[in-house]
C-alpha positions as CSV (number, residue, x, y, z in Angstrom):
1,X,0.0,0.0,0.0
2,X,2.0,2.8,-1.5
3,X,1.5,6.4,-0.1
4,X,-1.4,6.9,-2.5
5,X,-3.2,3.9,-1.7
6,X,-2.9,4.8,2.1
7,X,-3.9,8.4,1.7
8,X,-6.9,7.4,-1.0
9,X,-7.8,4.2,1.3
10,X,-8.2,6.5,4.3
11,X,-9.8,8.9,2.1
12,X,-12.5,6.4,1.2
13,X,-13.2,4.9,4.4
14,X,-13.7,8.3,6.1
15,X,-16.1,8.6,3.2
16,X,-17.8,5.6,3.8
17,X,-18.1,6.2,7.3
18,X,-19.2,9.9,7.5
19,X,-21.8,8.6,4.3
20,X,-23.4,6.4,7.1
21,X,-24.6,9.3,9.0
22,X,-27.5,9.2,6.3
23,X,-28.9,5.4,6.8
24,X,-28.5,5.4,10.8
25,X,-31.9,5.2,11.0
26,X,-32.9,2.5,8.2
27,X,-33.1,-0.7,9.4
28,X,-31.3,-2.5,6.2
29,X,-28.8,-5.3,5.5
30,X,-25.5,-4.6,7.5
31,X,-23.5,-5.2,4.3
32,X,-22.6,-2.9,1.6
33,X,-20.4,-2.9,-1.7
34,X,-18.8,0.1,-3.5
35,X,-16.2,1.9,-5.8
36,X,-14.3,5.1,-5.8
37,X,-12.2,6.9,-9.1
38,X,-10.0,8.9,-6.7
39,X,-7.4,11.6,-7.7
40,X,-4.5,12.1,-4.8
41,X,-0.9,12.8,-4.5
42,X,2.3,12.0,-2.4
43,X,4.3,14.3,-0.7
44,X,7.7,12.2,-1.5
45,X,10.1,14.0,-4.2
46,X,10.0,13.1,-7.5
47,X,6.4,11.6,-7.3
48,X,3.2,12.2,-9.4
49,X,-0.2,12.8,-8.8
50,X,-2.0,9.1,-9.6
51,X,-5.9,8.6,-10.4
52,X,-7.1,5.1,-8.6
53,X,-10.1,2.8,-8.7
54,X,-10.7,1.1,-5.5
55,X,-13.3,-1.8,-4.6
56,X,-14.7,-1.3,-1.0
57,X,-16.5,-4.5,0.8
58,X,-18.4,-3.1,4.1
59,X,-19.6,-4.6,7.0
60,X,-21.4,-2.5,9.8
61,X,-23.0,-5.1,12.2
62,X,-24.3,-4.2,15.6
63,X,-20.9,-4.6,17.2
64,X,-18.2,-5.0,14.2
65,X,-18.0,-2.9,11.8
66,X,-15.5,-3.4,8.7
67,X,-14.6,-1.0,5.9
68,X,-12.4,-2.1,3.4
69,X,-9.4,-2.3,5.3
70,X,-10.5,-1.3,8.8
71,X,-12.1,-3.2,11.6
72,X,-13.9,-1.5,14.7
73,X,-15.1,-3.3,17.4
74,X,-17.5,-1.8,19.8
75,X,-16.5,-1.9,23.3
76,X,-19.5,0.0,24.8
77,X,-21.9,1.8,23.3
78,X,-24.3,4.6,25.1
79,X,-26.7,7.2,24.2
80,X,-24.3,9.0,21.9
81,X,-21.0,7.5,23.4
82,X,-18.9,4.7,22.1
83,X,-15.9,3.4,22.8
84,X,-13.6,0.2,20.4
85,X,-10.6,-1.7,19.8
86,X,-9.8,-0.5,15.5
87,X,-7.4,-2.2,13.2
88,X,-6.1,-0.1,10.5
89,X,-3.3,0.1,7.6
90,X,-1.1,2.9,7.7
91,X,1.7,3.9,4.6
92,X,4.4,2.5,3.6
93,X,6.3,4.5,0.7
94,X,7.9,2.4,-2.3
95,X,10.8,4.3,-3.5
96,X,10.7,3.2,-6.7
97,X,7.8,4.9,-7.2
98,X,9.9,8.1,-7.4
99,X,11.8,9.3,-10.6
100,X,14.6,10.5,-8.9
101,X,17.7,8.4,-8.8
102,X,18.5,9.6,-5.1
103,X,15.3,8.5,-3.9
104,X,15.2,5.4,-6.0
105,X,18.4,4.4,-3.5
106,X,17.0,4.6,-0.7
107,X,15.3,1.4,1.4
108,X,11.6,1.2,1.2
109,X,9.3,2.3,3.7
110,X,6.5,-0.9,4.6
111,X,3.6,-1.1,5.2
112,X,2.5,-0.4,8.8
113,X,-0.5,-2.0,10.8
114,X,-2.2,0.0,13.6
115,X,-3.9,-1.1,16.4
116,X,-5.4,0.6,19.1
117,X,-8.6,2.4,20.7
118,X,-11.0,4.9,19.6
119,X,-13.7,6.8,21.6
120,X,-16.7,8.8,19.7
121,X,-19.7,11.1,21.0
122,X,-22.4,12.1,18.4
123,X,-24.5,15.5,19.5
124,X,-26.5,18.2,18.2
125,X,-23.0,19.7,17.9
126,X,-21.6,17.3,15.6
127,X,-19.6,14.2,15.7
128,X,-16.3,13.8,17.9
129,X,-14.1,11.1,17.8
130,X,-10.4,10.7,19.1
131,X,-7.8,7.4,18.6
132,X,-4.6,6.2,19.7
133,X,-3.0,3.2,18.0
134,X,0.1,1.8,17.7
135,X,1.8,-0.4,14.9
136,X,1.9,-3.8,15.2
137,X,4.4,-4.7,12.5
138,X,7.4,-2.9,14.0
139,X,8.1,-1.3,10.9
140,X,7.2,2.6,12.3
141,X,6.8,0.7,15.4
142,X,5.9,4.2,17.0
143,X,2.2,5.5,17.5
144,X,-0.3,7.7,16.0
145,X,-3.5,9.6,17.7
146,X,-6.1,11.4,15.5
147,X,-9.0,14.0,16.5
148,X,-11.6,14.9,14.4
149,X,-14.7,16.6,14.2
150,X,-17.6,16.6,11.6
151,X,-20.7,18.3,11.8
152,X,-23.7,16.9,9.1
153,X,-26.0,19.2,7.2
154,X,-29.4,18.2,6.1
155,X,-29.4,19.6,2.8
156,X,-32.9,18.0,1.7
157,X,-34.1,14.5,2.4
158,X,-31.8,12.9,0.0
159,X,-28.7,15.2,0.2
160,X,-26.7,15.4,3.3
161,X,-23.1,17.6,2.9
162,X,-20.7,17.0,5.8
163,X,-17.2,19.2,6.2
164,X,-14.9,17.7,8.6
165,X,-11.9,18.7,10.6
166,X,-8.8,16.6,12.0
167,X,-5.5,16.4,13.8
168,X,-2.7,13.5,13.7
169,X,0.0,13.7,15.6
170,X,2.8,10.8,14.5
171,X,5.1,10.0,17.3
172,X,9.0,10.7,16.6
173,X,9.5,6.8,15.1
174,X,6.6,6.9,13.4
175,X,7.8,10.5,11.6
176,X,12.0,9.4,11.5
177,X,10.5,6.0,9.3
178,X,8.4,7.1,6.4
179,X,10.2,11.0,6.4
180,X,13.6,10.8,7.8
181,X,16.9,9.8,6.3
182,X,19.1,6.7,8.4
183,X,22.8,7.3,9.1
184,X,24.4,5.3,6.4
185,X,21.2,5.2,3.9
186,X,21.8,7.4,1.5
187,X,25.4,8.7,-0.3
188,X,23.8,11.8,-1.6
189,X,21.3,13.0,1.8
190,X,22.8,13.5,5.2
191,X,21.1,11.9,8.2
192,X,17.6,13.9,8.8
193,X,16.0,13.4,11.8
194,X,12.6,14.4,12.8
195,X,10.8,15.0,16.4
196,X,7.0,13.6,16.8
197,X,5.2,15.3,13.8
198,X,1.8,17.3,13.9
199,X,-0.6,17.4,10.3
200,X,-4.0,19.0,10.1
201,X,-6.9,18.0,7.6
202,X,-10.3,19.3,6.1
203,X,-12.5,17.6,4.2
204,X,-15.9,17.8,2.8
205,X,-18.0,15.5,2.0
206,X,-21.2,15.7,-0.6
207,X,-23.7,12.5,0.0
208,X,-26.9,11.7,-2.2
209,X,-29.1,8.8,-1.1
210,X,-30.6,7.4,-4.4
211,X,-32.8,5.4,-2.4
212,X,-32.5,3.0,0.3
213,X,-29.8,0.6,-1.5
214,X,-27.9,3.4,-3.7
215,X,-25.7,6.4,-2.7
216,X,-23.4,8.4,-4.1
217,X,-20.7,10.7,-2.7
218,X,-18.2,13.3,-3.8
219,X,-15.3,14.7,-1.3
220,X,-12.3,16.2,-1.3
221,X,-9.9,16.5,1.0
222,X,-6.5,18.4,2.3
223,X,-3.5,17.6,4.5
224,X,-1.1,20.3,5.9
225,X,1.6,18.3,6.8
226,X,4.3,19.4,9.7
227,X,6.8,21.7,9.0
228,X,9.8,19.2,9.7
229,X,8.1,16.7,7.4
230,X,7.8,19.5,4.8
231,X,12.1,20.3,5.1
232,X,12.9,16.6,5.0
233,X,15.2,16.4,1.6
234,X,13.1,13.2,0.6
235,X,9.6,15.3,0.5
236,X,8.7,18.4,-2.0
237,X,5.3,19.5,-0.4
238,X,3.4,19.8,2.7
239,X,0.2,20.1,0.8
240,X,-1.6,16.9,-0.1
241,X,-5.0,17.7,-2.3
242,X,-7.2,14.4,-2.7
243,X,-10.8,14.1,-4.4
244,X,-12.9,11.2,-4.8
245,X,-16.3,10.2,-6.1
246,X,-18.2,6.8,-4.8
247,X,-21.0,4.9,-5.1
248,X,-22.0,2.0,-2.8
249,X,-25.1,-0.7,-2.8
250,X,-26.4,-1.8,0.3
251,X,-28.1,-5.1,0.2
């Protein structure tokens, strides 16, 4: 799962997730099915801007819920509040991916696996949720802890738009892996090191329920990624720009 697999996957099940907010109420199959054409970047050097199709297979029981790539198990659940154990991927970066011969050196970054805990409260005021998670491959093997905050807007019966606003904080393995330089890796960088990282997100999401089995979304999204991510000499931006169009069958 390259960087733009991991930032379109995440993408996609944020998507699918806030795009629930609409069916809470039907009482309908737990399983769903979908696809996305998404547009998104990397921030590594020498890397271009890749349009994806992804599948999506969704399962949102009572207790478990699975998106894609993502599990969440509820803990406890209570008038608004719920608490779960979540599996997720993280990144990994392929650095042959990039056309610069520098980059191309260096060793990949793998894929990372996450595992933690996740708390949520849905109000009047909008949704809250906050995570901490750790990687269970030892590849980062640092942790990660996300806020964010969405608020939905009942456009008309059918149409429901939904901005959102979040905050990852990467711990300083988790940073020094997929955006810092090893002593001894590179012949043409000097070592970079990096302290635990801090990136900020917006997103807005467009959903339209066909009818009970068909809906279709639009969102886009933007990371502002930390400033000693942004002067590592292996990334070129601190601005990531994603956009994505769905549709998903519940049956």
């Amino acid at each position: 799962m390259n960087t733009y697999v991991k930032n379109s996957v995440q993408l996609l099940l944020g998507a699918f997730a806030l795009s629930s907010i609409t069916a809470q109420a039907q009482d309908e199959s737990p399983w769903s099915i979908g696809a996305a054409v998404i547009s998104t970047g990397s921030p590594y050097a020498g890397t271009d801007n890749k349009i994806l199709l992804l599948p999506m297979i969704n399962y949102e029981g009572e207790k478990l819920t699975f998106r894609g790539f993502s599990l969440d198990y509820k803990l406890v659940e209570d008038e608004g509040f719920t608490w779960s154990a979540i599996l997720e991927p993280g990144q990994n970066f392929d650095s042959s991916d990039s056309d610069i011969t520098a980059i191309k050196a260096l060793n990949d970054r793998e894929i990372s696996l996450y595992a933690g805990t996740e708390v949520s409260y849905a109000t009047k005021y909008g949704h809250f949720s906050a995570s901490a998670s750790h990687d269970v491959l030892g590849h980062g093997d640092g942790a990660m802890f996300d806020t964010n905050y969405s608020y939905p807007f009942k456009l008309s019966k059918q149409i429901m738009l939904i901005p959102s606003f979040g905050v990852e904080l990467n711990s300083s393995k988790v940073s020094n892996y997929y955006y810092g330089i090893e002593k001894g890796e590179s012949n043409t960088y000097a070592p970079y090191k990096l302290g635990s990282t801090v990136n900020y997100n917006a997103g807005m999401l467009l959903s339209y329920q066909l009818d009970k089995r068909w809906n279709i979304s639009a969102m886009v999204s933007y990371t502002r990624l930390d400033s000693d991510i942004e002067n590592s000499p292996i990334i070129d931006t601190a601005n990531i720009s994603t956009a994505m169009m769905s549709v998903s069958y519940q049956f």
